[in-house]
PDB file of N, CA, C and O in Angstrom:
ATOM      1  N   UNK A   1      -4.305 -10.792 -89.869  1.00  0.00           N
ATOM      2  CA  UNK A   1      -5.385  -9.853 -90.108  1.00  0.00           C
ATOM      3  C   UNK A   1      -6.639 -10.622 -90.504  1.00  0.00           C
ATOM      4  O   UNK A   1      -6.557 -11.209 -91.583  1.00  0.00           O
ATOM      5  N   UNK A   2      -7.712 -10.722 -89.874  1.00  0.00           N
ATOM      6  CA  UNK A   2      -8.885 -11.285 -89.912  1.00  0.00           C
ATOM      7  C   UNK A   2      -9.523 -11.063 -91.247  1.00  0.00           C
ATOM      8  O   UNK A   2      -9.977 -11.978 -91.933  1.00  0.00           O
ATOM      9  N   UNK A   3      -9.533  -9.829 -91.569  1.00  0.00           N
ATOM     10  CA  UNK A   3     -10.648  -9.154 -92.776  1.00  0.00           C
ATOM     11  C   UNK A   3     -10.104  -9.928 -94.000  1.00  0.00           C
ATOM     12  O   UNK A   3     -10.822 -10.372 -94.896  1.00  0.00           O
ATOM     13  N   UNK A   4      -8.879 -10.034 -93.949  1.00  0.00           N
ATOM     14  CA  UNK A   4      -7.980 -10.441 -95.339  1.00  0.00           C
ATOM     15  C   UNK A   4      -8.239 -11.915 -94.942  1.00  0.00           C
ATOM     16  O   UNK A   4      -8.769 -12.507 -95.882  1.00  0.00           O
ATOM     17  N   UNK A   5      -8.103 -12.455 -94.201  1.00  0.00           N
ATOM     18  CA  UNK A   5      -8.557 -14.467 -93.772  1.00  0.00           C
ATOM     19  C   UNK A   5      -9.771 -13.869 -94.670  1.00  0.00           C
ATOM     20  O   UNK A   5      -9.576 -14.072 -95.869  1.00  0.00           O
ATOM     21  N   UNK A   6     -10.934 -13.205 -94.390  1.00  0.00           N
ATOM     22  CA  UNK A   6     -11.887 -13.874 -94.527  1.00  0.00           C
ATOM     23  C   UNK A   6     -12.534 -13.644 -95.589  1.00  0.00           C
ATOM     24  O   UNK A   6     -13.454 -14.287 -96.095  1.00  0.00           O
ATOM     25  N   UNK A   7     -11.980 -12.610 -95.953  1.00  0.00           N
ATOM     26  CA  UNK A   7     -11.886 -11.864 -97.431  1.00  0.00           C
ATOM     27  C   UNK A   7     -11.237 -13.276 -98.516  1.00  0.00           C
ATOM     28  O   UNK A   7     -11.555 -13.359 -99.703  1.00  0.00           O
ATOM     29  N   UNK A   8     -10.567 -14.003 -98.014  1.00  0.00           N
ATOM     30  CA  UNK A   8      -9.973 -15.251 -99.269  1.00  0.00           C
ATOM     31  C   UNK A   8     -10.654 -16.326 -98.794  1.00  0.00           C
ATOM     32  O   UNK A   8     -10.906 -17.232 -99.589  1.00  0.00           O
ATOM     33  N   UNK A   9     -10.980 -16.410 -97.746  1.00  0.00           N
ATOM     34  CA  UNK A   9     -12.073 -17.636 -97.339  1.00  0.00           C
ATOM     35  C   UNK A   9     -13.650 -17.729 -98.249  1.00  0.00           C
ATOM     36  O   UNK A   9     -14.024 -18.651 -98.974  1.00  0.00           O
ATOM     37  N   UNK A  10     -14.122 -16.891 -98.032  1.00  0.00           N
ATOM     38  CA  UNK A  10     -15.350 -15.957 -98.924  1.00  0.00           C
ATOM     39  C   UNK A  10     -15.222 -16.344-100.312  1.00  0.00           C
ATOM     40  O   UNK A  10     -16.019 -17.093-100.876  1.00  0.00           O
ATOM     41  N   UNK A  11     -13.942 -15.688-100.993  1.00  0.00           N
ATOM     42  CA  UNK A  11     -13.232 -16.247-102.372  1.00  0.00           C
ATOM     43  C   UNK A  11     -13.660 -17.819-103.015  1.00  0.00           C
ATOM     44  O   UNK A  11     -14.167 -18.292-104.032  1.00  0.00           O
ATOM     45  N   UNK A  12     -13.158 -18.218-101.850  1.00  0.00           N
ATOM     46  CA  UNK A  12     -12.755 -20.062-101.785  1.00  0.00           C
ATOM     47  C   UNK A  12     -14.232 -20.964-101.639  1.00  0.00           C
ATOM     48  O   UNK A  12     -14.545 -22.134-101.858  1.00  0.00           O
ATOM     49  N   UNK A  13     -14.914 -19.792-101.166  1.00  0.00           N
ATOM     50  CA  UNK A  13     -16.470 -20.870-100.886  1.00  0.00           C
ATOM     51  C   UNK A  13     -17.153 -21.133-102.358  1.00  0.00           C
ATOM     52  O   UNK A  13     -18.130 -21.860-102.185  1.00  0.00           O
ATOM     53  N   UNK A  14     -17.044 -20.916-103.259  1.00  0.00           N
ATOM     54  CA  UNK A  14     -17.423 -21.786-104.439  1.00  0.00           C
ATOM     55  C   UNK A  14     -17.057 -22.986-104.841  1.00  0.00           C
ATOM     56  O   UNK A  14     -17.721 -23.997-105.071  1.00  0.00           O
ATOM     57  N   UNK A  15     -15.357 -22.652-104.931  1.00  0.00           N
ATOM     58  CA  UNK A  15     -14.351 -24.146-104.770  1.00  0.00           C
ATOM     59  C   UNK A  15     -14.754 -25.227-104.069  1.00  0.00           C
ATOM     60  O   UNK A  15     -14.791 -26.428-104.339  1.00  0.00           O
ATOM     61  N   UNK A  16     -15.104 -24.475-102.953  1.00  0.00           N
ATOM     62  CA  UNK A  16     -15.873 -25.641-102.030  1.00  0.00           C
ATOM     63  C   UNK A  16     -16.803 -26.966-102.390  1.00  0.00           C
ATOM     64  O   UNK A  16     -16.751 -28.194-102.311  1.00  0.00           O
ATOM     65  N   UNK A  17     -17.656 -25.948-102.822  1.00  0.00           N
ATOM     66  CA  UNK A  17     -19.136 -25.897-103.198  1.00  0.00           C
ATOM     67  C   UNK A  17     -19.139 -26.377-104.275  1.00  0.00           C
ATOM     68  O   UNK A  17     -20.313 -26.727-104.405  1.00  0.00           O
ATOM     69  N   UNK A  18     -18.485 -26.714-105.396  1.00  0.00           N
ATOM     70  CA  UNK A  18     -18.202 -27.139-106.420  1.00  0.00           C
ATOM     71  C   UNK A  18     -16.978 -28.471-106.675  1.00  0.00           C
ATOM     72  O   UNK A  18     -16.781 -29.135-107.693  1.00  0.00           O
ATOM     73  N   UNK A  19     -16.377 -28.525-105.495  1.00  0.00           N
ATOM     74  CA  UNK A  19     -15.702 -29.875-105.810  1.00  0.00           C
ATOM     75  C   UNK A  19     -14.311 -29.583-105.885  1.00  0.00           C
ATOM     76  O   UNK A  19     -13.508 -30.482-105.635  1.00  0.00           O
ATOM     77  N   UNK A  20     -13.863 -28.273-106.243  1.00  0.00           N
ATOM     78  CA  UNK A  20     -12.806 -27.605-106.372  1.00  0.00           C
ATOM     79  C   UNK A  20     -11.682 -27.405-105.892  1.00  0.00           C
ATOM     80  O   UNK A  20     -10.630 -27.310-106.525  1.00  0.00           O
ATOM     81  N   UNK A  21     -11.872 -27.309-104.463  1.00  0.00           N
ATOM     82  CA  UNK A  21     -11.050 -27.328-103.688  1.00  0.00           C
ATOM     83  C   UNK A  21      -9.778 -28.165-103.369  1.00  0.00           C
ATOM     84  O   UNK A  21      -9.859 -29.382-103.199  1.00  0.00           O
ATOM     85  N   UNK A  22      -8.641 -27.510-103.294  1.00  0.00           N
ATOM     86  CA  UNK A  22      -7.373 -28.392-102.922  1.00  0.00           C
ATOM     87  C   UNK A  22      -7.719 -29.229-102.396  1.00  0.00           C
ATOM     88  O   UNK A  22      -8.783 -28.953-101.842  1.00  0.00           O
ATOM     89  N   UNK A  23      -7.222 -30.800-102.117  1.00  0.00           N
ATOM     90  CA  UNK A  23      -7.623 -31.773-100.572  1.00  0.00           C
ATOM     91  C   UNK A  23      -6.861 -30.853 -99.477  1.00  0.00           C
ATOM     92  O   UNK A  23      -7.288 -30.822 -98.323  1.00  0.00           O
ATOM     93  N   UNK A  24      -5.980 -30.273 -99.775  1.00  0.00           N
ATOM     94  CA  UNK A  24      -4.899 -29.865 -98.351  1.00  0.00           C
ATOM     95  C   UNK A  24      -5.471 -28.570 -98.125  1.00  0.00           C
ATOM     96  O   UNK A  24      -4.942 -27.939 -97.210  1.00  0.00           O
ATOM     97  N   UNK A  25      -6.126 -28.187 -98.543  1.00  0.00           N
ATOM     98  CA  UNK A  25      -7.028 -26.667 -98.001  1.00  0.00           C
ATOM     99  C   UNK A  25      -8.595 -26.869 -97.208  1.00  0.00           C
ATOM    100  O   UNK A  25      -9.279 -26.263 -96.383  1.00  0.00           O
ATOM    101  N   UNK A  26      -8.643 -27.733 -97.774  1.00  0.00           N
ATOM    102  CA  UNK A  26     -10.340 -28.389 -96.951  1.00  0.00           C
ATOM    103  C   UNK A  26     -10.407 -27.786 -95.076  1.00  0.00           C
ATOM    104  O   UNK A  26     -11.135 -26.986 -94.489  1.00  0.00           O
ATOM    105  N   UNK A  27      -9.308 -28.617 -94.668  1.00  0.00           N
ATOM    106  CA  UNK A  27      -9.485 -28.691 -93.417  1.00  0.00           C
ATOM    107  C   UNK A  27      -9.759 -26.753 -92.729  1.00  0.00           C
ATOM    108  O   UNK A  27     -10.609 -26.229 -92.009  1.00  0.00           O
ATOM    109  N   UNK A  28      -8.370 -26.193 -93.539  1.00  0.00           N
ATOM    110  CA  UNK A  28      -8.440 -25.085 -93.214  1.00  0.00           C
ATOM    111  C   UNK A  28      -9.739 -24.346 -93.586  1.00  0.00           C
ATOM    112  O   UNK A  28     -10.328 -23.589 -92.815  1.00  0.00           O
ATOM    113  N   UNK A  29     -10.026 -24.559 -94.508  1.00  0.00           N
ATOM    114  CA  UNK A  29     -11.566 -23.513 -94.867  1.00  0.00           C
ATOM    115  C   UNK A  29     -12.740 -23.727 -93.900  1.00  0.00           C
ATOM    116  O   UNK A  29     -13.471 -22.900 -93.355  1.00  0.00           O
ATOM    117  N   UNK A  30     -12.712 -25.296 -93.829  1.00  0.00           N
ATOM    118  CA  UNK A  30     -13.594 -25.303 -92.935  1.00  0.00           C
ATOM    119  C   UNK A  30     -13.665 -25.312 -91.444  1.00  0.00           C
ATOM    120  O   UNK A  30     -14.767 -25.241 -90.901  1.00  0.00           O
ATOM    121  N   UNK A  31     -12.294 -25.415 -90.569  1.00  0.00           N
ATOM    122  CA  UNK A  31     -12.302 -24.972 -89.635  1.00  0.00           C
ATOM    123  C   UNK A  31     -12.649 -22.999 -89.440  1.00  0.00           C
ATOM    124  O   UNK A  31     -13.352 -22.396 -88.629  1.00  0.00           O
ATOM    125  N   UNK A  32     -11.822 -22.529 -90.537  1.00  0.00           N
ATOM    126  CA  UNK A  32     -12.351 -20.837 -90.651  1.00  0.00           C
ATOM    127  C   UNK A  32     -13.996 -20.767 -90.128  1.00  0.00           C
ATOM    128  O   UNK A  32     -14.538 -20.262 -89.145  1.00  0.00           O
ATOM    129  N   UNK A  33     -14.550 -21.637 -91.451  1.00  0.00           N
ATOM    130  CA  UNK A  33     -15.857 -21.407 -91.342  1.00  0.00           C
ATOM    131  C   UNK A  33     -16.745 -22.060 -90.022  1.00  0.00           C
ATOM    132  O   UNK A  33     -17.834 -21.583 -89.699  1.00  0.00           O
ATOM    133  N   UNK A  34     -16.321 -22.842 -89.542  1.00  0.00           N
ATOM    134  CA  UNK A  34     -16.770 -23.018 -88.355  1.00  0.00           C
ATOM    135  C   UNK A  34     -17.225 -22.549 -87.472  1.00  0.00           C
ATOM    136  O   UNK A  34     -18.269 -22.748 -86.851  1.00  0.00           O
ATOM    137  N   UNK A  35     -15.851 -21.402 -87.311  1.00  0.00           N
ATOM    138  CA  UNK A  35     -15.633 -20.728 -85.796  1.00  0.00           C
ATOM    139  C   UNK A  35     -15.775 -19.082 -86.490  1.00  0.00           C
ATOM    140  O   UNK A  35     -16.094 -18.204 -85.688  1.00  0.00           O
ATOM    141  N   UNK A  36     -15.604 -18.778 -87.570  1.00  0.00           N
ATOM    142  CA  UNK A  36     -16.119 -17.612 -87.948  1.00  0.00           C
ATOM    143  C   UNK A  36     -17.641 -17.077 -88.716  1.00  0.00           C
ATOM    144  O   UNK A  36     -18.086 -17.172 -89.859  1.00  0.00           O
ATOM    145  N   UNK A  37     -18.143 -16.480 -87.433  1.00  0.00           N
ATOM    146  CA  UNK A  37     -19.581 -16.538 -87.542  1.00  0.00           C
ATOM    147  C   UNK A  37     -20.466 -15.729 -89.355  1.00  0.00           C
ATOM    148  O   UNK A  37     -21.527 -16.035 -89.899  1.00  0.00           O
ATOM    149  N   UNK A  38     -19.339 -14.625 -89.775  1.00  0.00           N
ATOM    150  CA  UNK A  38     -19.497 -13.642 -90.646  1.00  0.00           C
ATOM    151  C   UNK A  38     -19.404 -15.051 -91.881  1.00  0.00           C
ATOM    152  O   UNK A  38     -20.209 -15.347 -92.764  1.00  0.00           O
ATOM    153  N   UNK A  39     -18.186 -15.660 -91.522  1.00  0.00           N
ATOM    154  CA  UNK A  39     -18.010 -15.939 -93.017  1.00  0.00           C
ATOM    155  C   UNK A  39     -18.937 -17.819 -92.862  1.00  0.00           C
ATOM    156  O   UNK A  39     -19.022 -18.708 -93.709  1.00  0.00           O
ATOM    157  N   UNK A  40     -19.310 -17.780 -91.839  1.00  0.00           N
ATOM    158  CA  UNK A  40     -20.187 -19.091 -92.094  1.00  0.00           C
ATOM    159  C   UNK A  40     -21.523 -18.795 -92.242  1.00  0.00           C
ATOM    160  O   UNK A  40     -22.278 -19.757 -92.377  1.00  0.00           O
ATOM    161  N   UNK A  41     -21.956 -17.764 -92.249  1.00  0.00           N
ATOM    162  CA  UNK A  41     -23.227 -16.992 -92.528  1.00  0.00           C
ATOM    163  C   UNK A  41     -23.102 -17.273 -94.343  1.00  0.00           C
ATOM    164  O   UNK A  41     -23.761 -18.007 -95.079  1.00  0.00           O
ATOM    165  N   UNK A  42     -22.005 -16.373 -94.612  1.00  0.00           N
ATOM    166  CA  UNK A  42     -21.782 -16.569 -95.782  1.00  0.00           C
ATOM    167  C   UNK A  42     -21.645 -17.342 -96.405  1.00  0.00           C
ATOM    168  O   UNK A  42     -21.965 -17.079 -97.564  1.00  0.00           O
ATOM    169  N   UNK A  43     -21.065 -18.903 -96.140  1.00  0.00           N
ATOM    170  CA  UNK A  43     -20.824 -20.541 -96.438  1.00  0.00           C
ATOM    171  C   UNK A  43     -22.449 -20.696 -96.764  1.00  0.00           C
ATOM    172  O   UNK A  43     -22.926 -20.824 -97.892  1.00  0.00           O
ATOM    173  N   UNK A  44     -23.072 -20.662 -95.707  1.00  0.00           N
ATOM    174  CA  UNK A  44     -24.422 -21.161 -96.044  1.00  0.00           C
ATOM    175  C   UNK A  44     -25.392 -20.377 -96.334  1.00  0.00           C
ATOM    176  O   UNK A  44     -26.513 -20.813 -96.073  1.00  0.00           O
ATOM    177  N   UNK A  45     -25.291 -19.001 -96.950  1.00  0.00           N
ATOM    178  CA  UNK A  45     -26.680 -18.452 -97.870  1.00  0.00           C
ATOM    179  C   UNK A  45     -25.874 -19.065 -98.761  1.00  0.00           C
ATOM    180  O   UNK A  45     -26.679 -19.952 -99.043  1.00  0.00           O
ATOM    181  N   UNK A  46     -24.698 -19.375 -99.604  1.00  0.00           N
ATOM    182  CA  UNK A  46     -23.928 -19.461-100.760  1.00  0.00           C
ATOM    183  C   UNK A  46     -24.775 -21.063-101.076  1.00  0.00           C
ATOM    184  O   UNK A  46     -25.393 -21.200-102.132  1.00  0.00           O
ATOM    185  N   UNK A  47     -24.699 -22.410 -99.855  1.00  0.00           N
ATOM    186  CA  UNK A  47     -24.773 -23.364-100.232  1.00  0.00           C
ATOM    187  C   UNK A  47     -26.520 -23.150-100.410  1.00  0.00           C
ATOM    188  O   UNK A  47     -27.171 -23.282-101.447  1.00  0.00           O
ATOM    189  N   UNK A  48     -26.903 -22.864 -99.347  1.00  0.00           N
ATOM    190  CA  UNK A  48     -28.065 -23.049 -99.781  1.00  0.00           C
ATOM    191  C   UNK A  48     -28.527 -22.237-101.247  1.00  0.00           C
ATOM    192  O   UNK A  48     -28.861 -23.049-102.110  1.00  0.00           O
ATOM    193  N   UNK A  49     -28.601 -20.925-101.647  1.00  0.00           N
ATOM    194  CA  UNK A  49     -28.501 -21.021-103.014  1.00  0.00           C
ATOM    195  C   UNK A  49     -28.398 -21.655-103.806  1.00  0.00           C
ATOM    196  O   UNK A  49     -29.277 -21.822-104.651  1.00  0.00           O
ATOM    197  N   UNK A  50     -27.122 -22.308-103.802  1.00  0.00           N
ATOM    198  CA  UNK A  50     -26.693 -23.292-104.666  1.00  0.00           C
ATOM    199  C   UNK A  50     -27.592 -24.767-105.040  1.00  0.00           C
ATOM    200  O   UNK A  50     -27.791 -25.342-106.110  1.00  0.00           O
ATOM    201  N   UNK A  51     -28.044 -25.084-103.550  1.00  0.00           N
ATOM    202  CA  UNK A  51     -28.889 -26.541-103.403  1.00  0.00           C
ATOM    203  C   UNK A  51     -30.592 -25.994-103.843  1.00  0.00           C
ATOM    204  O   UNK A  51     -31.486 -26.735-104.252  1.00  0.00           O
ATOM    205  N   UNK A  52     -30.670 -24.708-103.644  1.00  0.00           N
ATOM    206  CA  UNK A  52     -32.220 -24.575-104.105  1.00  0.00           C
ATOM    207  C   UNK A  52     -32.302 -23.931-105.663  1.00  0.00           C
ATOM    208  O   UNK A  52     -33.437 -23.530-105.922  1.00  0.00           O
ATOM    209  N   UNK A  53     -31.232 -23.737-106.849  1.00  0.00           N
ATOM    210  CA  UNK A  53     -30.813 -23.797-107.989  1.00  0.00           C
ATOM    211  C   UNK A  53     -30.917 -25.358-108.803  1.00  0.00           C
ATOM    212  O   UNK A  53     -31.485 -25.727-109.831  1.00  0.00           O
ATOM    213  N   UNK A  54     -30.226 -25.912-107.972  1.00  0.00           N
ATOM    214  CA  UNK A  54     -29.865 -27.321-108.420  1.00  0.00           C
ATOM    215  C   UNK A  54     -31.695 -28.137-107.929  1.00  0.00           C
ATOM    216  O   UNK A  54     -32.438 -28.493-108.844  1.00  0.00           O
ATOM    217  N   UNK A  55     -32.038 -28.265-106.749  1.00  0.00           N
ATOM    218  CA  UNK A  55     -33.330 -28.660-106.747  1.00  0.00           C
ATOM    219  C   UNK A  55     -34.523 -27.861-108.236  1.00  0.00           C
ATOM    220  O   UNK A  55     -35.415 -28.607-108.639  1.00  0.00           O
ATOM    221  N   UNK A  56     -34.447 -26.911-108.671  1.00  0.00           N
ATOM    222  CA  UNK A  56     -35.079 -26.405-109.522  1.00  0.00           C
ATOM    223  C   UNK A  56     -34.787 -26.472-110.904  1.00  0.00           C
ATOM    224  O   UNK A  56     -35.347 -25.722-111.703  1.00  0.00           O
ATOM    225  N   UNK A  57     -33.762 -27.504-111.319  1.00  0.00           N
ATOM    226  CA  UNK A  57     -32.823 -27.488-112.656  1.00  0.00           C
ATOM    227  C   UNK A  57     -33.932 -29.106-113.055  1.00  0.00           C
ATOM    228  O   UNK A  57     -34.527 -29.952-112.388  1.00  0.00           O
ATOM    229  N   UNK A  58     -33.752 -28.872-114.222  1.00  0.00           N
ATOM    230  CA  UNK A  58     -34.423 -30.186-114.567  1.00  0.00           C
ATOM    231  C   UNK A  58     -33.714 -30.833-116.033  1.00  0.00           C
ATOM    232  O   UNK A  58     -33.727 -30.361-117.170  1.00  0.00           O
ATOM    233  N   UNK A  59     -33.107 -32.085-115.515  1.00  0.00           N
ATOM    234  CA  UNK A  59     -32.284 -32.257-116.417  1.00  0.00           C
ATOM    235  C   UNK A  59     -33.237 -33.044-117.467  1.00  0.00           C
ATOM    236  O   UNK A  59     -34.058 -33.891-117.114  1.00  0.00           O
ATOM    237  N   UNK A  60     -33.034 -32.685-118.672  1.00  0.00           N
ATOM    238  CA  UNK A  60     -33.608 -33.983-119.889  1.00  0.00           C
ATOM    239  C   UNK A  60     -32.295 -34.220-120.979  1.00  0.00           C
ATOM    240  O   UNK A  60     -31.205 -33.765-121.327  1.00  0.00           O
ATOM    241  N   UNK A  61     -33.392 -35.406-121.249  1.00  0.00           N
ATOM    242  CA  UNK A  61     -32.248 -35.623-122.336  1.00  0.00           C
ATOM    243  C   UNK A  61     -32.725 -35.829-123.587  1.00  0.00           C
ATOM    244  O   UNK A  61     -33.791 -36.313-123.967  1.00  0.00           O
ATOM    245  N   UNK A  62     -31.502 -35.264-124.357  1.00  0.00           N
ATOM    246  CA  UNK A  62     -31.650 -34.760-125.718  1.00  0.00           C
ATOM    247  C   UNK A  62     -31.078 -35.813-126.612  1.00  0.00           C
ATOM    248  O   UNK A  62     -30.654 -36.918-126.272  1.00  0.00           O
ATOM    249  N   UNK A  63     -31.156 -35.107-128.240  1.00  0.00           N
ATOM    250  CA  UNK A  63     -30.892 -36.259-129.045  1.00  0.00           C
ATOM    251  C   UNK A  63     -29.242 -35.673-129.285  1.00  0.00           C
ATOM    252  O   UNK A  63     -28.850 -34.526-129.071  1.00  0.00           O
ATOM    253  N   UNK A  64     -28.280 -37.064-129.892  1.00  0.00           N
ATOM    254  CA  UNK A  64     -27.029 -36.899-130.153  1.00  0.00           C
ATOM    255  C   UNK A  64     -26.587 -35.381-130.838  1.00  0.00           C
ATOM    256  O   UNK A  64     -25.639 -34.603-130.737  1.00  0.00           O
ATOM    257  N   UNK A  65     -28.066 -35.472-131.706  1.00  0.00           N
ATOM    258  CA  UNK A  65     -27.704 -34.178-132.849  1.00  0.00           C
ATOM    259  C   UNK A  65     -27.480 -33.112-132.167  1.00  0.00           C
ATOM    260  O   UNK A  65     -26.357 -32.637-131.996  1.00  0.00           O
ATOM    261  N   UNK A  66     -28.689 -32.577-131.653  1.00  0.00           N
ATOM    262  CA  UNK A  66     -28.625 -31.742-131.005  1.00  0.00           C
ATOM    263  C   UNK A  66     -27.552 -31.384-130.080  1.00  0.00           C
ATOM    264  O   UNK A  66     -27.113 -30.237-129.999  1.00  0.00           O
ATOM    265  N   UNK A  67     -27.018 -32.636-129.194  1.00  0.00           N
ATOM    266  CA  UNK A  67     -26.329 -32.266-128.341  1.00  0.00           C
ATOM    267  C   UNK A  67     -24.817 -31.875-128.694  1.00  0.00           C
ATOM    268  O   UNK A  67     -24.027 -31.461-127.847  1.00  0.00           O
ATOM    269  N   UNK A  68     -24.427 -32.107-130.418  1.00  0.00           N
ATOM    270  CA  UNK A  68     -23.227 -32.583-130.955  1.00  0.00           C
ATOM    271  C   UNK A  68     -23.458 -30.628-131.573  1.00  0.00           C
ATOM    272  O   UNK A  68     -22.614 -29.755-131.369  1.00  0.00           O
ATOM    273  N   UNK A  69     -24.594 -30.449-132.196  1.00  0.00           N
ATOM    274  CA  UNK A  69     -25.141 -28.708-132.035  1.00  0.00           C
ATOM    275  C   UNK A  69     -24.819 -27.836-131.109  1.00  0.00           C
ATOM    276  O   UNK A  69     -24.484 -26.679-131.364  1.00  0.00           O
ATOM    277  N   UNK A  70     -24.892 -28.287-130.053  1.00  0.00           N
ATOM    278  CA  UNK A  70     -24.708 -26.919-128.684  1.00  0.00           C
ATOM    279  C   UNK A  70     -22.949 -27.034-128.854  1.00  0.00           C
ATOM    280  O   UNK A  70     -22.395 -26.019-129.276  1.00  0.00           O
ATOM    281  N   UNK A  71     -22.182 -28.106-128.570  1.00  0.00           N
ATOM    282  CA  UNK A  71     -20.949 -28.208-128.510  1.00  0.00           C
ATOM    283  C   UNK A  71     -20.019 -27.381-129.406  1.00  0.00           C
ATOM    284  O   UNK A  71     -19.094 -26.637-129.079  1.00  0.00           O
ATOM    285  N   UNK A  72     -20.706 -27.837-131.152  1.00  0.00           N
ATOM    286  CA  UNK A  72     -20.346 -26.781-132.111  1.00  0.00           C
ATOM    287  C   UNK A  72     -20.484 -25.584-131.725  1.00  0.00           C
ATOM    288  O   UNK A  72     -19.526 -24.814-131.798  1.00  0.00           O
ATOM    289  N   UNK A  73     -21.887 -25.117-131.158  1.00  0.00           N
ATOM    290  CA  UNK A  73     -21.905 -23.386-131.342  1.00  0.00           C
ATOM    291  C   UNK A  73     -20.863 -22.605-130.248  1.00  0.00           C
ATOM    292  O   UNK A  73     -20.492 -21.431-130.287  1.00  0.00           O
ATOM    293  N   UNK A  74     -20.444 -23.889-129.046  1.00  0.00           N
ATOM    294  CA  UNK A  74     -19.922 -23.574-127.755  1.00  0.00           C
ATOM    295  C   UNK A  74     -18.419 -23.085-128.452  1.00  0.00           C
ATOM    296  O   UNK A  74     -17.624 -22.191-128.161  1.00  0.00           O
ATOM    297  N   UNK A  75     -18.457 -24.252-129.635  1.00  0.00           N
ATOM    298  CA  UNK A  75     -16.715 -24.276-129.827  1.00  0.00           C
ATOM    299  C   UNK A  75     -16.538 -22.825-130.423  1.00  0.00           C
ATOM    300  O   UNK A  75     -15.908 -21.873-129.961  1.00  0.00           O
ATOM    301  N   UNK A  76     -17.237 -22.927-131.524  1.00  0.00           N
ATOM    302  CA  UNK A  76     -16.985 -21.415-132.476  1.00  0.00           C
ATOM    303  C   UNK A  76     -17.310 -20.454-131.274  1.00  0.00           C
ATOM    304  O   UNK A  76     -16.501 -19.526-131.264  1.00  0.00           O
ATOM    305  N   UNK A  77     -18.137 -20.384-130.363  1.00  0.00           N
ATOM    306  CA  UNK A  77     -18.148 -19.181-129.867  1.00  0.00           C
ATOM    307  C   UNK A  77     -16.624 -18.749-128.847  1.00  0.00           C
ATOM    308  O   UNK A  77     -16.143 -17.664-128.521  1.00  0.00           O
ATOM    309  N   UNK A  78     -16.204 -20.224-128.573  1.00  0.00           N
ATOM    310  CA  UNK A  78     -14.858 -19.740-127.438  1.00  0.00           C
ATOM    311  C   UNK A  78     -13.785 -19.295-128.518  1.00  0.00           C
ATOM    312  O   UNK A  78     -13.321 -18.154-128.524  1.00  0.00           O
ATOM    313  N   UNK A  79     -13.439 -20.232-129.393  1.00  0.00           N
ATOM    314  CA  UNK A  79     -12.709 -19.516-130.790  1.00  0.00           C
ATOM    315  C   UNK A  79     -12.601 -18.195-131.144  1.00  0.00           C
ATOM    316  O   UNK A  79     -11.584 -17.743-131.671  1.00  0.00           O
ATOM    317  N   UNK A  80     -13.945 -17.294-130.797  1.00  0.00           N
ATOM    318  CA  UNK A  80     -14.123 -15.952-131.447  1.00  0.00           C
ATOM    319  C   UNK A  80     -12.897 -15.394-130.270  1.00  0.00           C
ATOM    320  O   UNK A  80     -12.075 -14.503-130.479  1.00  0.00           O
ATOM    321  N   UNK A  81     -13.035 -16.093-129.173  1.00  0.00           N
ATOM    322  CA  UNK A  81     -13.276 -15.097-127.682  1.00  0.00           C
ATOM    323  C   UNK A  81     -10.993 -14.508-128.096  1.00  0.00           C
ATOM    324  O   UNK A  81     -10.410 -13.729-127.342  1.00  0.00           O
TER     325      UNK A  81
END
Protein backbone atom coordinates (compact mmCIF):
# COMPACT_ATOMS: atom_id res chain seq x y z
CA UNK A 1 0.00 0.00 0.00
CA UNK A 2 1.65 3.19 -1.21
CA UNK A 3 -0.12 5.82 1.21
CA UNK A 4 1.19 3.81 4.31
CA UNK A 5 5.11 3.60 2.40
CA UNK A 6 4.81 7.05 2.27
CA UNK A 7 3.05 7.98 5.19
CA UNK A 8 6.44 6.32 7.26
CA UNK A 9 8.79 7.63 4.70
CA UNK A 10 7.48 11.34 5.45
CA UNK A 11 7.91 10.18 9.31
CA UNK A 12 11.62 9.23 8.64
CA UNK A 13 12.60 12.50 6.74
CA UNK A 14 13.87 14.26 9.84
CA UNK A 15 16.03 11.19 10.83
CA UNK A 16 17.40 11.81 7.70
CA UNK A 17 17.97 15.23 7.94
CA UNK A 18 19.41 15.06 11.21
CA UNK A 19 21.91 12.26 11.12
CA UNK A 20 19.50 9.82 12.57
CA UNK A 21 18.88 7.45 10.47
CA UNK A 22 19.63 3.63 10.65
CA UNK A 23 22.81 2.96 8.11
CA UNK A 24 20.55 -0.07 6.82
CA UNK A 25 17.48 2.16 6.12
CA UNK A 26 19.33 4.93 4.12
CA UNK A 27 19.28 3.16 0.93
CA UNK A 28 15.61 2.41 1.23
CA UNK A 29 14.40 5.99 2.09
CA UNK A 30 16.15 7.28 -0.42
CA UNK A 31 15.46 5.21 -3.23
CA UNK A 32 11.44 5.88 -2.01
CA UNK A 33 12.30 9.38 -2.31
CA UNK A 34 13.72 9.34 -5.53
CA UNK A 35 11.15 7.78 -7.55
CA UNK A 36 8.27 9.08 -5.41
CA UNK A 37 7.40 12.40 -6.66
CA UNK A 38 4.77 13.38 -3.47
CA UNK A 39 7.15 12.37 -0.94
CA UNK A 40 10.36 13.94 -2.60
CA UNK A 41 8.51 17.16 -2.86
CA UNK A 42 8.26 16.66 0.68
CA UNK A 43 12.20 15.56 1.32
CA UNK A 44 13.03 18.86 -0.06
CA UNK A 45 10.64 21.74 1.27
CA UNK A 46 11.70 19.76 4.72
CA UNK A 47 15.59 20.10 3.74
CA UNK A 48 15.46 23.17 2.45
CA UNK A 49 13.74 24.61 5.57
CA UNK A 50 16.02 23.10 7.50
CA UNK A 51 19.29 24.60 5.50
CA UNK A 52 17.62 28.16 5.41
CA UNK A 53 17.07 27.89 9.57
CA UNK A 54 20.55 26.78 10.02
CA UNK A 55 21.98 29.56 7.41
CA UNK A 56 20.08 32.16 9.75
CA UNK A 57 21.27 30.71 13.30
CA UNK A 58 24.22 32.51 14.54
CA UNK A 59 26.28 30.75 16.76
CA UNK A 60 28.38 32.78 19.65
CA UNK A 61 30.12 31.97 22.26
CA UNK A 62 29.50 32.35 25.73
CA UNK A 63 31.21 32.35 29.04
CA UNK A 64 31.68 28.87 31.09
CA UNK A 65 29.24 30.46 33.67
CA UNK A 66 26.73 31.08 31.80
CA UNK A 67 26.87 28.13 29.82
CA UNK A 68 27.19 25.80 33.14
CA UNK A 69 23.56 28.26 33.91
CA UNK A 70 21.47 27.13 30.91
CA UNK A 71 22.49 23.36 31.66
CA UNK A 72 21.32 23.84 35.38
CA UNK A 73 17.99 25.44 34.43
CA UNK A 74 17.75 22.58 31.50
CA UNK A 75 18.40 19.97 34.30
CA UNK A 76 15.79 21.17 36.95
CA UNK A 77 13.43 21.81 34.27
CA UNK A 78 13.56 17.96 32.78
CA UNK A 79 13.47 16.79 36.59
CA UNK A 80 10.08 18.63 37.06
CA UNK A 81 8.86 16.91 33.72
Amino acid sequence: MKDNTCKKVVEKIPLFLDGEMPENEIPIFLEHVKYCSKCGERFDMEQSFKDAIKARCERKCVSEQIADSIRNKISMLLARS
